[in-house]
Backbone as CSV, one residue per row, in Angstrom:
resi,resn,N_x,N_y,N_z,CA_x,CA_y,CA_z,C_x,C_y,C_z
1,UNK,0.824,-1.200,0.000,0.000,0.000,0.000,0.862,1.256,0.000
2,UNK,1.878,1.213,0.905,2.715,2.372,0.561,3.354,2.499,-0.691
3,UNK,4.002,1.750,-1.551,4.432,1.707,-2.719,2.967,2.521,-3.367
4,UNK,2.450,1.653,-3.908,1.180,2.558,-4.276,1.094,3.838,-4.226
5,UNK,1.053,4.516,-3.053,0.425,5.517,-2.319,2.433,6.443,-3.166
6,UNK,3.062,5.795,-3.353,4.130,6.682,-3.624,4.415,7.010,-4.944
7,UNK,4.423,5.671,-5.198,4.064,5.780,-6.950,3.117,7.055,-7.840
8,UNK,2.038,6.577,-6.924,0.442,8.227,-7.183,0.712,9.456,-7.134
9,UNK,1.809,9.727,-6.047,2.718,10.682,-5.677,3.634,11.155,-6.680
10,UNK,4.488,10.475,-6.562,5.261,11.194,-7.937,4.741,11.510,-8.816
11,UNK,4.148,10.312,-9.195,2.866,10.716,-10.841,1.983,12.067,-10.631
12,UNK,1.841,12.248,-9.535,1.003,13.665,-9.473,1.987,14.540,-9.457
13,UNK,2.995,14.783,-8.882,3.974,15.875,-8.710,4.237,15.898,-10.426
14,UNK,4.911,15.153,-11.448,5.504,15.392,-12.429,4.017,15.753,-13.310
15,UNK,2.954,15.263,-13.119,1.855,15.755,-13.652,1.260,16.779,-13.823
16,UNK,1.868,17.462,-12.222,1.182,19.226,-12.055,2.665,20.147,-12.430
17,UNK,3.774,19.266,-13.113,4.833,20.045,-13.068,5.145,20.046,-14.783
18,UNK,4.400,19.457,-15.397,4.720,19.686,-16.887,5.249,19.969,-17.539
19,UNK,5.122,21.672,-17.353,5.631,23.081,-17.587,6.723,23.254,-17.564
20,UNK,6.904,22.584,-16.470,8.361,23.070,-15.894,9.749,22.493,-16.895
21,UNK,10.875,23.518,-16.918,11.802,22.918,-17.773,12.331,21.635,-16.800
22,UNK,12.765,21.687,-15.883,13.385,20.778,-14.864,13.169,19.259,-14.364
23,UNK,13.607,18.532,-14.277,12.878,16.987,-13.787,12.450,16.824,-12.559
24,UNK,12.789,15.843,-12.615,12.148,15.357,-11.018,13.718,14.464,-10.283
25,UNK,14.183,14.981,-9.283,15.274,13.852,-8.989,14.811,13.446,-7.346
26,UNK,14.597,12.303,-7.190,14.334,11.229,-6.258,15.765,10.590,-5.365
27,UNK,16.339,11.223,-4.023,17.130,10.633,-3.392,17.291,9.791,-2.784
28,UNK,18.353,8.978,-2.795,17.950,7.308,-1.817,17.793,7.432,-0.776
29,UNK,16.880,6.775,-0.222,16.672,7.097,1.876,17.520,6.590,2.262
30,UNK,18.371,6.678,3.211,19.170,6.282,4.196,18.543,5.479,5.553
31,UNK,19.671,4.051,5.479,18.690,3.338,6.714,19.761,2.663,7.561
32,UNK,19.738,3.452,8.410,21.135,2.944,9.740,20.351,2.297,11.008
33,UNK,21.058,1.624,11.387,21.108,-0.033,11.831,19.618,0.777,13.099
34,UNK,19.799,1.930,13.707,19.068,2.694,14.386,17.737,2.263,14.375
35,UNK,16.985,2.882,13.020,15.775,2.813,12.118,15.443,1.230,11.775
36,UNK,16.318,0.374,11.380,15.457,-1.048,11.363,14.216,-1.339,12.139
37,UNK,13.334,-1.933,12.037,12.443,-2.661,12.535,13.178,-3.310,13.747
38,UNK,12.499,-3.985,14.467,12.387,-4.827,15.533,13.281,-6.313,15.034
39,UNK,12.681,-6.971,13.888,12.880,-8.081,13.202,14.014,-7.992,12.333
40,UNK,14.702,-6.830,11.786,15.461,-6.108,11.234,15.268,-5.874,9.977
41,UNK,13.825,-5.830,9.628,13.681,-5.103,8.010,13.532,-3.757,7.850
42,UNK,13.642,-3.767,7.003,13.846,-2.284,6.698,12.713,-1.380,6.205
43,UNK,12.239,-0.169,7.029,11.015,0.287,6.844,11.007,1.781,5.864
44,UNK,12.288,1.625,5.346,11.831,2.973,4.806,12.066,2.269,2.840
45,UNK,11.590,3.575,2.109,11.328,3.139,0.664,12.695,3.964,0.167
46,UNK,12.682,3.482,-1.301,14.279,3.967,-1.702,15.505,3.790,-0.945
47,UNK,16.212,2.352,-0.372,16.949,2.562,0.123,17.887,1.746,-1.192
48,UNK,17.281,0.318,-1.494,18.166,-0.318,-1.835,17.903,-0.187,-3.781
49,UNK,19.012,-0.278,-4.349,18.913,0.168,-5.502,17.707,-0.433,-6.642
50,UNK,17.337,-1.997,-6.279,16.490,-2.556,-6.587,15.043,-2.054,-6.751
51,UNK,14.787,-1.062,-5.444,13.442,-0.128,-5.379,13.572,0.948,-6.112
52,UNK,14.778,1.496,-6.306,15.180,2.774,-7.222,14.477,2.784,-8.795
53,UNK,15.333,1.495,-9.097,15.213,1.257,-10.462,13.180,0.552,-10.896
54,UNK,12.787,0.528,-9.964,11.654,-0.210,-9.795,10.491,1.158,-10.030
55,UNK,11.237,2.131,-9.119,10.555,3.503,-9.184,10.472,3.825,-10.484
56,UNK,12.017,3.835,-11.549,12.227,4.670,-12.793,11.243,4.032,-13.717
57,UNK,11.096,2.425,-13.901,10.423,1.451,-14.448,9.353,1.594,-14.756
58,UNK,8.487,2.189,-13.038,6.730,2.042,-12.981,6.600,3.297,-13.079
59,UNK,7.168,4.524,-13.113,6.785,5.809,-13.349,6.752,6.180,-14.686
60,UNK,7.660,5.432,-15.430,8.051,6.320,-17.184,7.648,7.405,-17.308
61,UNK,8.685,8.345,-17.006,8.160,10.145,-17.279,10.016,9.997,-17.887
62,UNK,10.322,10.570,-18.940,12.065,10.308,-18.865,12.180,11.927,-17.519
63,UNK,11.249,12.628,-17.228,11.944,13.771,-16.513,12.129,13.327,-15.147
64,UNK,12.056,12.199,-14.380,12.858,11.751,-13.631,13.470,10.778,-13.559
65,UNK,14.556,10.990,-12.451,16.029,10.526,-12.257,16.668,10.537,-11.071
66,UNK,17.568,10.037,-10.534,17.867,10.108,-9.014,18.828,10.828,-8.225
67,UNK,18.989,11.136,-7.711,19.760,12.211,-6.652,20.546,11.045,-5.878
68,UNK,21.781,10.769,-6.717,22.102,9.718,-5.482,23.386,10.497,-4.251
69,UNK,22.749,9.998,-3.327,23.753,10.335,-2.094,24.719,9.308,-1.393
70,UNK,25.601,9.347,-1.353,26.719,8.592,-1.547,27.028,7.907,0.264
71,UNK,27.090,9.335,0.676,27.050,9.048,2.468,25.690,7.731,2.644
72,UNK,24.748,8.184,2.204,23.165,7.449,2.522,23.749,5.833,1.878
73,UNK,23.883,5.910,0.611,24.469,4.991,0.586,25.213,3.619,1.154
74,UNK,26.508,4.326,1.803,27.427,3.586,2.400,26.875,3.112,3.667
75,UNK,26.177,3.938,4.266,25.512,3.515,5.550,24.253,2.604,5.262
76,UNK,23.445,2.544,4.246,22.457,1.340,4.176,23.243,-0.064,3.449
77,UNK,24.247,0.553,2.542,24.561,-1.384,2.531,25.093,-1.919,3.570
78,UNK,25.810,-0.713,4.421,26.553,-1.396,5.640,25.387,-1.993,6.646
79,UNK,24.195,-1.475,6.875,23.144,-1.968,7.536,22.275,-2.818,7.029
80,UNK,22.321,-3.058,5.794,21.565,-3.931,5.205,22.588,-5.245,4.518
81,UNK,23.897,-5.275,4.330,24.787,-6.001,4.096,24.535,-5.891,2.360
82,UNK,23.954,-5.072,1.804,24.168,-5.429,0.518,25.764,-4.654,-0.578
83,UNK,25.309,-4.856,-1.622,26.924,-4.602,-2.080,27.147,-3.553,-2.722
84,UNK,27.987,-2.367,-2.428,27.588,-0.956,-2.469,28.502,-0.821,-3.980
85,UNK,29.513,-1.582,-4.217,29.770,-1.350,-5.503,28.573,-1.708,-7.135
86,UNK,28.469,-3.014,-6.425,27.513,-3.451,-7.434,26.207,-2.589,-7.276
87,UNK,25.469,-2.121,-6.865,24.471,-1.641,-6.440,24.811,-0.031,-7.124
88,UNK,26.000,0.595,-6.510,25.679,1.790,-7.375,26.526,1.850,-8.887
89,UNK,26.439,0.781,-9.207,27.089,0.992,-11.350,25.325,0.768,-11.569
90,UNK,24.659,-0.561,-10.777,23.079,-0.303,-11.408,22.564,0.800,-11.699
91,UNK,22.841,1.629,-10.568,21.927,3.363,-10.468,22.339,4.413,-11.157
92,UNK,23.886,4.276,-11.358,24.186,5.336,-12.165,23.986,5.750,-13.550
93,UNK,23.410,5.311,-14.380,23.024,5.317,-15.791,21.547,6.418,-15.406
94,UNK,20.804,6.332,-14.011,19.625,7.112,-13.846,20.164,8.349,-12.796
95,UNK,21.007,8.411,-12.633,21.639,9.391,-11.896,21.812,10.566,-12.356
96,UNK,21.443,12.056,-11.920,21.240,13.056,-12.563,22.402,14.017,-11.656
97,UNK,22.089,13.690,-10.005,23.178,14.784,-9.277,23.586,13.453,-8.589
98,UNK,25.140,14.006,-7.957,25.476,13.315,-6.610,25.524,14.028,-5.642
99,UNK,25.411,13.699,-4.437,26.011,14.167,-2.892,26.470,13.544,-2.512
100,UNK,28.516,14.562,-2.224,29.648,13.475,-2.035,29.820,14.165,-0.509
101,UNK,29.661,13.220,-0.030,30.551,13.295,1.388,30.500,11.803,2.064
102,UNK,31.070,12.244,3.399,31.780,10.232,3.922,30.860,10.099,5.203
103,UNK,31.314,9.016,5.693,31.164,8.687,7.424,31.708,7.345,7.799
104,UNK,31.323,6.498,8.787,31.888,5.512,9.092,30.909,4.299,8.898
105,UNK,30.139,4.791,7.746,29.300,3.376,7.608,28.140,3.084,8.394
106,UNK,27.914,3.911,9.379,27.054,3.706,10.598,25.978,4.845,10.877
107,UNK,26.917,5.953,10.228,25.340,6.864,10.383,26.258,8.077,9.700
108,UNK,25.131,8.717,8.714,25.035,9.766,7.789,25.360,10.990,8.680
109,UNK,26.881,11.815,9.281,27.053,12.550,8.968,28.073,13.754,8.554
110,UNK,27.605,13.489,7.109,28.504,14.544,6.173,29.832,14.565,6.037
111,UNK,30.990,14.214,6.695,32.018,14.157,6.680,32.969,14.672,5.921
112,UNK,33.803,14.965,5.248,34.819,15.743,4.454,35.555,14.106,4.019
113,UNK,35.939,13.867,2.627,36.617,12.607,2.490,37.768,13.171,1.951
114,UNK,38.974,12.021,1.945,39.675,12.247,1.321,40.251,11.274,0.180
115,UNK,41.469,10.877,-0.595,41.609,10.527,-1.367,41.462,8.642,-1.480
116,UNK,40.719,8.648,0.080,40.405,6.849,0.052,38.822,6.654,-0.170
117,UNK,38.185,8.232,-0.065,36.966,7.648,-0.653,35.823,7.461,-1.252
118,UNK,35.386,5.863,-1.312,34.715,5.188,-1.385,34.111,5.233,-3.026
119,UNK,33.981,6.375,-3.352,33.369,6.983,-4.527,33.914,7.236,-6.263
120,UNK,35.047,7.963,-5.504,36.339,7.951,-6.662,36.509,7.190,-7.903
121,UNK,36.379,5.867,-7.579,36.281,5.212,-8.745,35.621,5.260,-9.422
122,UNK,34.340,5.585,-8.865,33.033,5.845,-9.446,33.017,7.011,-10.717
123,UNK,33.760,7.765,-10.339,33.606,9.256,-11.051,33.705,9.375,-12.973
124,UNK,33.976,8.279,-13.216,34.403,8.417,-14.336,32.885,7.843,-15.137
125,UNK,32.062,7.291,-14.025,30.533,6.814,-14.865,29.564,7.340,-14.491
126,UNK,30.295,8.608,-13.559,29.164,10.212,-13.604,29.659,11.288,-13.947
127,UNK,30.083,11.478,-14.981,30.748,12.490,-15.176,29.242,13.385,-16.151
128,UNK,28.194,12.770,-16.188,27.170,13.110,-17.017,26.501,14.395,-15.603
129,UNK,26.889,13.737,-14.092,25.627,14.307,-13.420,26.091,15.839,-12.865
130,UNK,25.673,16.099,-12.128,25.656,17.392,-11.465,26.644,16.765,-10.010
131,UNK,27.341,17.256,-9.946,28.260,16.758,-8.490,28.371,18.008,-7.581
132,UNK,27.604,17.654,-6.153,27.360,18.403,-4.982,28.238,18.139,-4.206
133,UNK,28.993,18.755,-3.472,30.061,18.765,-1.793,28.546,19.227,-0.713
134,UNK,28.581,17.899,0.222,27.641,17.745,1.064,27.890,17.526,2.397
135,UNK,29.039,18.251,2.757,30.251,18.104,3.827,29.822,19.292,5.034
136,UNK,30.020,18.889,6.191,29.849,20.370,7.216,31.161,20.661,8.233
137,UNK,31.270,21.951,8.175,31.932,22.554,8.802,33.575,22.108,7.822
138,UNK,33.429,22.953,7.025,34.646,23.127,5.593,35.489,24.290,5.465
139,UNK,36.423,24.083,5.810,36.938,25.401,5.158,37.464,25.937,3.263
140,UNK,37.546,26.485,2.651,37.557,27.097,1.429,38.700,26.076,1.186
141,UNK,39.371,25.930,1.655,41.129,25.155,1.220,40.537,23.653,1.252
142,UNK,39.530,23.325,2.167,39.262,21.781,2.206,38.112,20.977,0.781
143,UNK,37.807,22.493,1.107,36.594,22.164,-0.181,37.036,21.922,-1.470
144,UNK,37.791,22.958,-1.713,38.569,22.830,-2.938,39.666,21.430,-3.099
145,UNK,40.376,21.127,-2.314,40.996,20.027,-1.992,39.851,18.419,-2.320
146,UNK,38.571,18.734,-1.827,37.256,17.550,-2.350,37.070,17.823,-3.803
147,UNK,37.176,18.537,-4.233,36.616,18.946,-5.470,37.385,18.798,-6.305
148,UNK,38.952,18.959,-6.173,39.840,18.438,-6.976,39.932,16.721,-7.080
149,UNK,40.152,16.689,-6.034,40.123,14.397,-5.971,39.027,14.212,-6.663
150,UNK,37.423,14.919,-6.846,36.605,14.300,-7.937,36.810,14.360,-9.177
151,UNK,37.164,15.780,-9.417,37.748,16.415,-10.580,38.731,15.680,-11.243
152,UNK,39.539,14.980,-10.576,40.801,14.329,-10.812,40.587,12.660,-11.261
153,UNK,39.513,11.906,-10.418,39.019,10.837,-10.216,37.953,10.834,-11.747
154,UNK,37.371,12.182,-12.343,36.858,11.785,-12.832,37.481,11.723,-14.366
155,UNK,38.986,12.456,-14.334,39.243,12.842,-15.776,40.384,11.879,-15.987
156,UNK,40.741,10.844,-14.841,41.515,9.864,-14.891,41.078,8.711,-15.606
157,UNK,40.171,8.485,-15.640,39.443,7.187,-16.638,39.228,7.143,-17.592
């Protein structure tokens, strides 16, 4: 029923948005070990890439696409044990922006990375999207320092 009820949702948002030059981008929920259920399933929608692509499938509008967040990411395969490489080459072909920042796998927040991660490799099969620094408490020298390792990560491949 919730699927449903979300599905109707989007379809109405891109429905009353027509007009608009812009799409629709859909971010993955984040689900740390916290938020599980009791039994340990997982109660929120969009976490695992399988529901992502399930979304792009049953909606067909081409004006949406996904907002993937990279932190959210790392912390639901680590809580859900699934496989964060394989999982995001699936998503990236529907990927429109990223949000790059780190943590320890355990809970989403924001972190500043450096040249170990996680993502990097990645860069060279988004070089199509919009790439966000989603980091807190940065200084101008650190930021730029993130922005080069993507920059770098992505023109290396």
């Amino acid at each position: 029923a919730n699927w449903s009820h979300f599905i109707a949702s989007v379809c109405e948002v891109l429905s009353l948005t027509r007009d608009f030059p812009t799409g629709f981008l859909l971010e993955n929920n984040v689900l740390a070990q916290v938020n599980r259920y009791a039994d340990g399933t997982n109660p929120l929608l969009c976490v695992e890439a399988g529901e992502q692509l399930r979304l792009i499938t049953e909606v067909k509008d081409p004006r949406i696409g996904l907002l993937f967040d990279t932190a959210h990411m790392k912390v639901s395969a680590k809580t859900l044990g699934f496989e964060l490489a394989g999982s995001t080459l699936e998503l990236l072909p529907h990927v429109r922006c990223v949000h790059h920042s780190d943590n320890d796998g355990l809970v989403d927040d924001n972190r500043p990375f450096d040249a170990g991660y996680w993502f990097l490799p990645f860069m060279h099969h988004a070089k199509h999207a919009v790439h966000v620094l989603e980091t807190k408490k940065c200084s101008a020298a650190e930021l730029r320092r993130m922005g080069s390792l993507l920059f770098n990560a992505a023109s290396s491949s």
